[in-house]
N, C-alpha and C positions, 0 to 999 in steps of 0.2 A: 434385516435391521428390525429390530421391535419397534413397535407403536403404542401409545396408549390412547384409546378413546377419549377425546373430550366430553367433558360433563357440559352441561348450559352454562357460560358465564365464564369459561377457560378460553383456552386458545395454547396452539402447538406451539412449543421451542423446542430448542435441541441441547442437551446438556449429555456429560459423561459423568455416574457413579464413581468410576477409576480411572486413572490416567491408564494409556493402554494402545493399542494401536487403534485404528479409524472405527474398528466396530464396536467400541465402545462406548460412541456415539450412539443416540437413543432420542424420538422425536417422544416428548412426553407433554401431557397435560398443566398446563399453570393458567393461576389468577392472570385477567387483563388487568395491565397498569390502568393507574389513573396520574392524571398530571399535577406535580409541586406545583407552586408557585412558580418558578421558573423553568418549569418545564414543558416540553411537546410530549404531545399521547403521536408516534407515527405510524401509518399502516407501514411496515417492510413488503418493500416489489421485490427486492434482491438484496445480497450479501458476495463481498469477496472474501476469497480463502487464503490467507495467508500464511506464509510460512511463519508466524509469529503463532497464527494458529494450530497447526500441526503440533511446533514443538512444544508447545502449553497443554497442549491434549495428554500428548506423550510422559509429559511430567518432566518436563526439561529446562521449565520457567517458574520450577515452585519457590524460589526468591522473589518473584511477581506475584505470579499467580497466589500466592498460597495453597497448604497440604488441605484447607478445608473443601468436602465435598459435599454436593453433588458442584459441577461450576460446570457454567453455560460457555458458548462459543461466538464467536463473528465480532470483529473490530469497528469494520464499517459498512454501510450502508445506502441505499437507495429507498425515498417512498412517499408516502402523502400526508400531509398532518391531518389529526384526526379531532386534536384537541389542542388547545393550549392552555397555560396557565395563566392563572390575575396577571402575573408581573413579567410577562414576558411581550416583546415589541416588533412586530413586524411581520407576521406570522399570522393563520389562519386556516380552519379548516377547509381541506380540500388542495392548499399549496402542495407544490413538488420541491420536496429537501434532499437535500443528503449529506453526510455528516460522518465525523469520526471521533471514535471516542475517547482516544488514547491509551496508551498500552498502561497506562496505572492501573487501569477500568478491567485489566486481563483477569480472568478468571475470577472475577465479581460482577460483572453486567457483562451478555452477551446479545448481538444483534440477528443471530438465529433465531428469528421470533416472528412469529406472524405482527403483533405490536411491539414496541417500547418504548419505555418512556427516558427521556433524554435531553440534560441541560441544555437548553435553548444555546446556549452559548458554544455547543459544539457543531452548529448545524448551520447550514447556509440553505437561499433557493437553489435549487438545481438547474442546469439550463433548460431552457425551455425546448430547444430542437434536441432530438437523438432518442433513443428509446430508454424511459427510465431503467426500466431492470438493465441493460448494458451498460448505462452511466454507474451503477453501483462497482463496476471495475474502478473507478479512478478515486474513489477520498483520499485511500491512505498512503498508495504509492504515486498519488499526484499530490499531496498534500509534501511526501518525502523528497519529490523530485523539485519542487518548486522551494521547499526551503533550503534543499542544498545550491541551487541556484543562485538565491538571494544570496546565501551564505559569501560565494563564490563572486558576485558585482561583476559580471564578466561586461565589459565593452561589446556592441558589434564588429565580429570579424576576428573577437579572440578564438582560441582554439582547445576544445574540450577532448577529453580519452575516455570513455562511456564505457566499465570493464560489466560485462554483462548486459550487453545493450538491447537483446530482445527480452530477458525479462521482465516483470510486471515495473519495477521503479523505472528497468532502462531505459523502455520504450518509451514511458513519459516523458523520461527527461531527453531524451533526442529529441519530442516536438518542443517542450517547453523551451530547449535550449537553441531552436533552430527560430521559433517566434521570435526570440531575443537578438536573433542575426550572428547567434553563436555557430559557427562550424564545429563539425562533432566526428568525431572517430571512433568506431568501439571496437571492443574485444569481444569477439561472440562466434558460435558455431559456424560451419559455412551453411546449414538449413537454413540459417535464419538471414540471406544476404539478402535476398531480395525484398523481405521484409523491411530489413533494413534500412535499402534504398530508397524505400517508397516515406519511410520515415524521414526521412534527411542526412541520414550519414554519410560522409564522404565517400570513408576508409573502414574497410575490415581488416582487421587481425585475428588470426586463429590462435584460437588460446595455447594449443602447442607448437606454436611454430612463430612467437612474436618474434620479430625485425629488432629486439632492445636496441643496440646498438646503433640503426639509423634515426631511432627517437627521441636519444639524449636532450634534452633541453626542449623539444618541443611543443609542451603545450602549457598555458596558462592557468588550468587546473584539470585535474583527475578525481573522476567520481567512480568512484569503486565498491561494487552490490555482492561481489565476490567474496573477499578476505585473503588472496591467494598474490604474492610475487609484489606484494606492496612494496620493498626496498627497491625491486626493478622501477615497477611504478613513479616514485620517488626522483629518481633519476629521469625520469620522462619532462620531469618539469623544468619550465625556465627559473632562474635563481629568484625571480619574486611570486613564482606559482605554490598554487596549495591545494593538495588532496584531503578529499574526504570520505571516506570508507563507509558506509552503512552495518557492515557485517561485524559480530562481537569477536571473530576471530582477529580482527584489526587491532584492537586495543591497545596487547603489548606495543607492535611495531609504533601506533601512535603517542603512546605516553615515552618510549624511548627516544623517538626523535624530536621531543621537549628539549633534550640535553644535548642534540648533535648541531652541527652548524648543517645550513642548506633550507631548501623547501619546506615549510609547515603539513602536518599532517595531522589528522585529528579524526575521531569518531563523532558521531553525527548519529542523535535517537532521535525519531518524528516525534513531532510534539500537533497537535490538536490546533488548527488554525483558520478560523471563519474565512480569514482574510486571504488567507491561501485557498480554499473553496471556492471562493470570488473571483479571485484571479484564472482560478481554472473554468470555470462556469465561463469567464468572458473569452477565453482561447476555442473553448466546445465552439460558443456561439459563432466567433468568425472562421471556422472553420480549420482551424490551426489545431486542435489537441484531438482524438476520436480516441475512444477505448479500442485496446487490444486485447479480444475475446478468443482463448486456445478453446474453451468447451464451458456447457453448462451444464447445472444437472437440478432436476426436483426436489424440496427439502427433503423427502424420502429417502435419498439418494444421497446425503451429504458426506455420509462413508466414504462413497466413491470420489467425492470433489477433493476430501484429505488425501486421498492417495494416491490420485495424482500427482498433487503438488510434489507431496514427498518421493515420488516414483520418478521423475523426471523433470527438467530444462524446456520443457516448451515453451513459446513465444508468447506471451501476452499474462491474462487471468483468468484462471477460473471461478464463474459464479454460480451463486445459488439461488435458482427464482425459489419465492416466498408465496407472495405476498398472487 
């Protein structure tokens, strides 16, 4: 991977010239921010990788992203404010944040950076127990798992279908969803069962070998990280349950069964949520949520963290110490 020397008064990020595959990536020289008005200057501990990220790199998001180049990488974050701005409340140099930025922000601000600077308003404290650069696993797919939750109002003791439940949203959402006194069932490899277990899942189901049939009507919603057998899905629910899909491959099946009688179904994009930060910062601290870390790897190295992602199904996140 190429490098470029900082000058006095720069500091390393990571941007691609071309969409392309992971070694396109390139740790190069930029200006440090300085903070708006409402903004935080933060040192980055760590960054997760997300599949939102690969396929932005790739050039697969330039409806997001836009075609203009060079465009930076990482969504979200772990780290320490360094500064703040006049107008901003609650915050001060030396605090532990972390934050995310929203996929609007794709391919125009990236948190691949040794600093950034970033709307006070997407960042929360971080909790205080756990190792910051680990905590940098959970903004965006615990910021995902906690609003599909909301979304969902499930009772103690209703019964969730988790399709992908060791990956980086699944696994959140099993604790988040087990904090709530939800029982959770996924659909996931057998490598990942004991994983699983120790998470809170009841039931596994192997994704080529699901049971359709003895599921019919049972459970009160389905959250789905996959995109794959959503009409089966569908059928899994009781007559006033409702699925929600995270994956773009869902959309048809979702907007079609606008028009059909049965269970509600819908797509579901994260959206940027302080409040959801908070609520996860307070499950970290009672000891209910803990990041699921598959590998890390050196900003040097962040070729290899995309290709992972893109390379394989393993259990948790990969991140990238910074900072």
């Amino acid at each position: 991977m190429q490098t470029e020397t900082p000058d006095p008064g720069t500091m390393p990020a990571v941007q691609y010239q071309r969409f392309g595959t992971p070694e396109v990536l390139r740790v190069v020289s930029v200006s440090a921010p300085t903070a708006g008005p409402h903004d935080l200057v933060v040192g980055v501990r760590a960054i997760s990788v997300n599949r939102i990220d690969t396929a932005a790199r790739a050039g697969r998001y330039k409806i997001m992203s836009g075609r203009r180049l060079p465009q930076p990488t990482g969504l979200d974050f772990s780290g320490t404010v360094l500064s703040a701005g006049p107008q901003t409340h609650g915050f001060k140099p030396g605090q532990q944040v972390w934050g995310f930025l929203g996929t609007d922000r794709l391919g125009k601000q990236g948190t691949a950076a040794a600093q950034i600077a970033v709307d006070a308003d997407l960042v929360a404290p971080a909790p205080a127990s756990g190792d910051l650069a680990d905590l940098a696993a959970l903004p965006l797919v615990g910021v995902t798992a906690w609003q599909a939750l909301e979304e969902f109002n499930l009772e103690a003791g209703s019964r969730l279908l988790i399709v992908g439940g060791a990956g980086g949203v699944g696994s959140t959402a099993i604790q988040v969803a087990r904090a709530r006194g939800v029982l959770v069932d996924t659909i996931s490899s057998a490598r990942h069962e004991e994983l699983l277990r120790q998470l809170g899942a009841e039931s596994r189901f192997d994704p080529d070998a699901v049971p359709w049939p003895t599921l019919a009507g049972r459970y009160q919603a389905v959250l789905d990280t996959v995109g794959k057998n959503l009409w089966r899905l569908r059928r899994t629910l009781a007559s006033s349950g409702r699925l929600i899909t995270i994956s773009a491959a869902g959309v048809p099946m979702t907007l079609l069964s606008r028009i059909l009688p049965g269970p509600t179904a819908s797509f579901m994009s994260v959206k940027p949520s302080p409040a959801g930060l908070t609520a996860l910062a307070d499950l970290v601290e009672r000891g209910q949520l803990a990041p699921i870390i598959r590998a890390r790897f050196p900003l040097s190295e962040i070729p290899q963290a995309h290709a992972m992602i893109e390379t394989g199904h393993g259990a948790g996140k990969v991140i990238v110490d910074i900072g």
